[in-house]
C-alpha positions in Angstrom: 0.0 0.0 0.0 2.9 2.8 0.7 4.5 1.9 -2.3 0.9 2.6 -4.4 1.3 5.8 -2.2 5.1 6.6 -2.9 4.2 5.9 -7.0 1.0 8.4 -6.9 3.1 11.2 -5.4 5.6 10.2 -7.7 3.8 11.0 -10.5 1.6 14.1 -9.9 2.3 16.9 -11.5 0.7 20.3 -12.0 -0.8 21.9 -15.2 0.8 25.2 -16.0 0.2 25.3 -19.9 -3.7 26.7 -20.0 -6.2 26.0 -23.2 -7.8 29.0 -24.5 -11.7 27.5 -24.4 -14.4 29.6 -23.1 -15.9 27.9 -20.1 -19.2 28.2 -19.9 -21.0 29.8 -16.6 -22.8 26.5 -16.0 -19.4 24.7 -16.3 -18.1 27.5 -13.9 -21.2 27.5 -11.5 -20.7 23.7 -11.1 -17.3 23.2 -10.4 -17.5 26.2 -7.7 -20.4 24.3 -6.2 -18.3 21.1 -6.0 -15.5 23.0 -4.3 -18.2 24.1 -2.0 -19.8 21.3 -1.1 -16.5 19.1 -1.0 -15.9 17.6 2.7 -13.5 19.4 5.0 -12.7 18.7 8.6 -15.6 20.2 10.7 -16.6 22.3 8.0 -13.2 24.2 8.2 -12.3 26.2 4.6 -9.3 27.2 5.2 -8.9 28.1 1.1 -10.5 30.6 -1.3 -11.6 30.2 -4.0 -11.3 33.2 -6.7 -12.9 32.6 -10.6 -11.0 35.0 -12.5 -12.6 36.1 -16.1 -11.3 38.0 -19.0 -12.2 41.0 -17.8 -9.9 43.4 -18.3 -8.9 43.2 -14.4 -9.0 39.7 -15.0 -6.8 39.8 -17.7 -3.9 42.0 -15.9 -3.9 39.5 -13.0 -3.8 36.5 -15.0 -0.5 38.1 -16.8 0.8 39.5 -13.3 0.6 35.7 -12.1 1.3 33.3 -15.1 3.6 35.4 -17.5 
């Protein structure tokens, strides 16, 4: 079982490349409900959440954070 462990952490990795398809707002609406709703010890959210659109604001973070 540790070595399944060991092998999953092994091979995560984290998506930095981004596609440039629209999501929709019922594709948006659902995943934030998921991240809502998603377990967390008693109810404790330590994280935030923050849906960024191309906005112009939107777009001058995403390039202050990404490029």
């Amino acid at each position: 079982m540790t070595s399944h462990i060991l092998k999953l952490l092994q091979q995560r990795y984290t998506t930095k490349l981004w596609q440039h398809t629209p999501v929709s707002h019922a594709q948006l609406d659902y995943v934030l409900q998921c991240a809502y709703l998603a377990p967390s010890k008693m109810a404790h959210h330590s994280h935030k959440i923050v849906a960024i659109t191309n906005s112009v604001q939107g777009k001058a973070i995403k390039d202050w954070l990404f490029y």
